[in-house]
C-alpha positions in Angstrom: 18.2 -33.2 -58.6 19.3 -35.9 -55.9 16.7 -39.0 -55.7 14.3 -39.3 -52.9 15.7 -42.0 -50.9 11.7 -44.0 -50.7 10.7 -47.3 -50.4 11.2 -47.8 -54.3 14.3 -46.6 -54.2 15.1 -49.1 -51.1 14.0 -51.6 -53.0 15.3 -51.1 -56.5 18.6 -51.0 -54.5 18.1 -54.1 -52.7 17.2 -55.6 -56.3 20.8 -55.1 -57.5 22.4 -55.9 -54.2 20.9 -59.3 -55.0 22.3 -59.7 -58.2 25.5 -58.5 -57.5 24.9 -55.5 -59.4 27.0 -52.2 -58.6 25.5 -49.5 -56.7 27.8 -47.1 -55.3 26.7 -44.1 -57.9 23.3 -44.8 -57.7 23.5 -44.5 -53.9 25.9 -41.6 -53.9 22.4 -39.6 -56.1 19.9 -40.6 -53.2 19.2 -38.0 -50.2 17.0 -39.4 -47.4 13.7 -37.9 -46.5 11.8 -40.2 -44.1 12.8 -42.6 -40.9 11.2 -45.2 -42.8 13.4 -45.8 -45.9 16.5 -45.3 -43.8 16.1 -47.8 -41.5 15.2 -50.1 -44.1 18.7 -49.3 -46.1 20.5 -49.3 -42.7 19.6 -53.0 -43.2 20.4 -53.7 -46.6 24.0 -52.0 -45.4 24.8 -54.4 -42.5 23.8 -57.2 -45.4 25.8 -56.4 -48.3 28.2 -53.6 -46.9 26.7 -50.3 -48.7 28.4 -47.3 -48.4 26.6 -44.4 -45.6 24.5 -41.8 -47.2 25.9 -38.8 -46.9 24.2 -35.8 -44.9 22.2 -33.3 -46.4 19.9 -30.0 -45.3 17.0 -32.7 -45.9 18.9 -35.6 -43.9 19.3 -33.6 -40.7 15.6 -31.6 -41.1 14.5 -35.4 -40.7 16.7 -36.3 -37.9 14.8 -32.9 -36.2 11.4 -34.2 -36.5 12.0 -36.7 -33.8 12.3 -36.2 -30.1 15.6 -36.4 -28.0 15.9 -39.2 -25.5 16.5 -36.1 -22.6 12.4 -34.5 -24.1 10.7 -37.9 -23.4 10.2 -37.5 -19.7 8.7 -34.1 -19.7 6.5 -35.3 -23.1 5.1 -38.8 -20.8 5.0 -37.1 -17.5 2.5 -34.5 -19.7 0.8 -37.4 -21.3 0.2 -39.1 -17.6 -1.1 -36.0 -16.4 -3.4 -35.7 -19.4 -4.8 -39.4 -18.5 -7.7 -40.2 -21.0 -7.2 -41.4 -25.1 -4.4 -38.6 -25.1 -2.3 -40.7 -22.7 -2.8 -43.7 -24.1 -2.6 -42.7 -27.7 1.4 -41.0 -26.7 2.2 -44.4 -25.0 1.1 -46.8 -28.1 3.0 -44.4 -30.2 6.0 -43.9 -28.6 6.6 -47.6 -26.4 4.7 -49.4 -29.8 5.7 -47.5 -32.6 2.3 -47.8 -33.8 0.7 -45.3 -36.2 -2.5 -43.0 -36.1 -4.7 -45.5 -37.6 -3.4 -48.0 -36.0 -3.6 -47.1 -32.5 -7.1 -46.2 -33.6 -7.8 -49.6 -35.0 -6.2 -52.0 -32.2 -9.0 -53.8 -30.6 -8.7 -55.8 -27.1 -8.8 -59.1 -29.0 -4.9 -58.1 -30.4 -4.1 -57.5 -26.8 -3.1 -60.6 -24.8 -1.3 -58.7 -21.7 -0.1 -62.5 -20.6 2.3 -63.1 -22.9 3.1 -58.8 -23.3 2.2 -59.2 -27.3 0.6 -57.1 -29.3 -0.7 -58.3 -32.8 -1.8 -56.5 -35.3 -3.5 -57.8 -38.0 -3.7 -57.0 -41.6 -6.5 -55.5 -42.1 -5.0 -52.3 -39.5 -1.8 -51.9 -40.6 -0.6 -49.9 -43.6 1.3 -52.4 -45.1 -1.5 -54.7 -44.8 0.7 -57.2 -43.1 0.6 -58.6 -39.7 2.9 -57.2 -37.0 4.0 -58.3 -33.6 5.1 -55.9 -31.1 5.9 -56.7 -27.6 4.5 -54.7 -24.6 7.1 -52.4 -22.4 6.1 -52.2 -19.0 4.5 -49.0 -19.0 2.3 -49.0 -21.7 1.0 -52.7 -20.0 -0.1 -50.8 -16.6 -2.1 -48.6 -19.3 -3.7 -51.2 -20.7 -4.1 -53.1 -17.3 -5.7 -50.4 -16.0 -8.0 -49.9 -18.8 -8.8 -53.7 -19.3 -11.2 -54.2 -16.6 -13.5 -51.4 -18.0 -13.5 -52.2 -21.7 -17.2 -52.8 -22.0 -19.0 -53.9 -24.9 -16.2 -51.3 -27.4 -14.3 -53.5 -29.6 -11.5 -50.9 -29.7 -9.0 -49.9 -27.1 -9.4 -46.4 -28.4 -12.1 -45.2 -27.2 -14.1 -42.8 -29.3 -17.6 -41.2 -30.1 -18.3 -43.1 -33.5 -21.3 -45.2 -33.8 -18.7 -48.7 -32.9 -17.5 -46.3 -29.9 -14.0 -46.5 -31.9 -12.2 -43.4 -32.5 -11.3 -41.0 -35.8 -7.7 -40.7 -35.8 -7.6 -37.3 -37.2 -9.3 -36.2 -34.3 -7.5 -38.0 -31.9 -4.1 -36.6 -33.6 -5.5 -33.1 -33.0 -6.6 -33.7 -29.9 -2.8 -34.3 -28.4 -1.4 -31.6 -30.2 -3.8 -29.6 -28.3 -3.0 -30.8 -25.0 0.6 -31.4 -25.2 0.4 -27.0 -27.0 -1.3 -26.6 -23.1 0.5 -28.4 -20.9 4.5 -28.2 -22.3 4.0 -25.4 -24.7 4.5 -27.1 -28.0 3.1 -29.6 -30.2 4.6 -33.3 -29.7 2.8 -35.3 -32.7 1.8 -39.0 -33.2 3.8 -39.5 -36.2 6.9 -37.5 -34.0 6.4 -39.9 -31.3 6.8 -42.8 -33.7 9.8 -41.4 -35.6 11.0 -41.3 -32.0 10.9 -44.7 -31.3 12.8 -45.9 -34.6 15.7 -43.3 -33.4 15.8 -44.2 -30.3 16.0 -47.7 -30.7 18.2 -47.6 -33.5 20.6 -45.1 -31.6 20.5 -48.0 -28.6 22.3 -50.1 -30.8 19.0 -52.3 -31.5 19.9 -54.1 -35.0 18.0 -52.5 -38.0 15.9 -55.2 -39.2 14.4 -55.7 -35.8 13.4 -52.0 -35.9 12.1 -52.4 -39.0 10.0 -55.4 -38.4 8.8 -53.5 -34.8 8.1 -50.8 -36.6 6.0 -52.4 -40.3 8.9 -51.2 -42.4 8.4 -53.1 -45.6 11.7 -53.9 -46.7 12.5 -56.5 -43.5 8.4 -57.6 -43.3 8.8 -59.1 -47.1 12.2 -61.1 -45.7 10.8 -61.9 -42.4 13.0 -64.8 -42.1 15.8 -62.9 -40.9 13.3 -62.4 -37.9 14.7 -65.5 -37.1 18.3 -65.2 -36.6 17.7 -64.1 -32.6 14.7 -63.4 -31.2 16.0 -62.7 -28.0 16.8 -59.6 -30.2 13.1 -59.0 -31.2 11.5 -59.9 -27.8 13.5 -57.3 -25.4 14.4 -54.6 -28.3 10.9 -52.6 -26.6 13.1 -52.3 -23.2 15.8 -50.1 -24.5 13.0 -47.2 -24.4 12.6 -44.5 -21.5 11.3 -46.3 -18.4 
C-alpha cells in the first residue's frame, strides 16, 4: 500500500534532502491526499530538484475538491447576494486562505486595513504560528464596510456566543446552506481554501509563498526563504478573481 503523502512524510523527505540522502524510491511509494502536503513538497522540489509525483485515482479526487477559476464568479456573486457572516466567511476563505476557526477567531485588532495586512496570531492558527496575509481588494471593501459598525464584539465574525464571536461549525453549515439555495450545490469553507492554494499555485505564484499565505508548515519552520522577494509575498493575493 502507497504512503500517504502527509506532513511527516514531507518532512521526513525534507530530512534526507538535507543530508544528501537519496530519495527517489521513497518518493516513487508516496500518493498525495491533501493540498497541504503537496504544496509543501512542490517546495522542497524547486530546492533540491525532486522528481513529480505521479497521478493517482487519489491525486486527481483531490485536485476535484477545489473549485475552477471559471466557478468562482457565480460562487462570490452568490456570496454577495447572501451579504451577512456567509459573505464574509466565503471572502476570508477564498481571497485569505484562512480556515474555519480561523476566520471565526480573527478579531479587529489583527485587521489594520492601512497597510492591507492581516495578522494572525498564534493562539488562532492551527499551527500555532503567526501568519501574515495581505488584503485583496475585495475582501477590504468587506471589511470597510463592516468596520464602522464593529461595536463592542472583539471578533469580525459575528456570532450568538456569549463574546458575540461565532461557532465555526455553525457557520460552516450555515454556507453550505445558502450556497445548496442559491447555486444549487454545496461550495464549503475548506473547498474555498483548497481553492485558493490551486489557484495561486496554477498562476505561477512560487510554492513557498503559498505555503507561508496559506500556514503550511513545512515553509513557516524556514521562514527565511520569506525573504528572498517579498515583492513576491506582498502582491501574490492579486492573482485571485477580481
Amino acid at each position: 500500500m502507497p504512503q500517504v503523502l502527509d506532513f511527516a512524510a514531507v518532512d521526513d523527505i525534507a530530512l534526507a534532502a538535507e543530508r544528501g540522502k537519496p530519495i527517489t524510491d521513497f518518493v516513487r511509494t508516496v500518493e498525495p491526499q491533501r493540498i497541504g502536503p503537496l504544496v509543501e513538497y512542490s517546495f522542497l522540489r524547486e530546492q533540491y530538484g525532486l522528481p513529480a509525483l505521479s497521478t493517482s485515482p487519489l491525486a486527481e479526487s483531490m485536485v476535484q475538491r477545489r473549485l475552477a477559476v471559471e466557478q468562482m464568479p457565480e460562487v462570490l456573486d452568490a456570496a454577495s447576494k447572501a451579504g451577512g457572516n456567509v459573505h464574509l466567511a466565503i471572502a476570508m476563505a477564498y481571497y485569505a486562505g484562512l480556515r474555519r476557526s480561523e476566520i471565526t477567531r480573527l478579531a479587529w485588532e489583527h485587521v489594520d486595513l492601512e497597510a492591507n495586512l492581516l495578522t494572525l496570531p498564534e493562539e488562532v492558527t492551527k499551527t500555532w504560528r503567526t501568519r501574515k496575509v495581505s488584503i485583496h481588494p475585495r475582501l477590504k471593501a468587506i471589511l470597510l464596510s463592516l468596520h464602522g459598525n464593529r461595536g463592542t464584539v472583539r471578533t469580525v465574525m459575528r456570532g450568538n456566543r456569549a463574546d458575540g464571536s461565532c461557532d465555526p461549525d455553525k457557520l460552516g453549515k450555515a454556507v453550505d446552506r445558502e450556497m445548496q439555495v442559491r447555486i444549487g450545490w454545496r461550495v464549503g469553507l475548506q473547498r474555498l481554501r483548497r481553492s485558493f492554494v490551486t489557484h495561486l499555485l496554477n498562476k505561477g505564484v512560487p510554492a513557498w509563498v503559498v505555503a507561508l499565505l496559506a500556514g503550511h508548515s513545512l515553509a513557516i519552520q524556514q521562514n527565511c526563504y520569506a525573504e528572498r522577494d517579498g515583492g513576491k509575498f506582498a502582491d501574490a493575493i492579486n492573482f485571485l478573481v477580481a
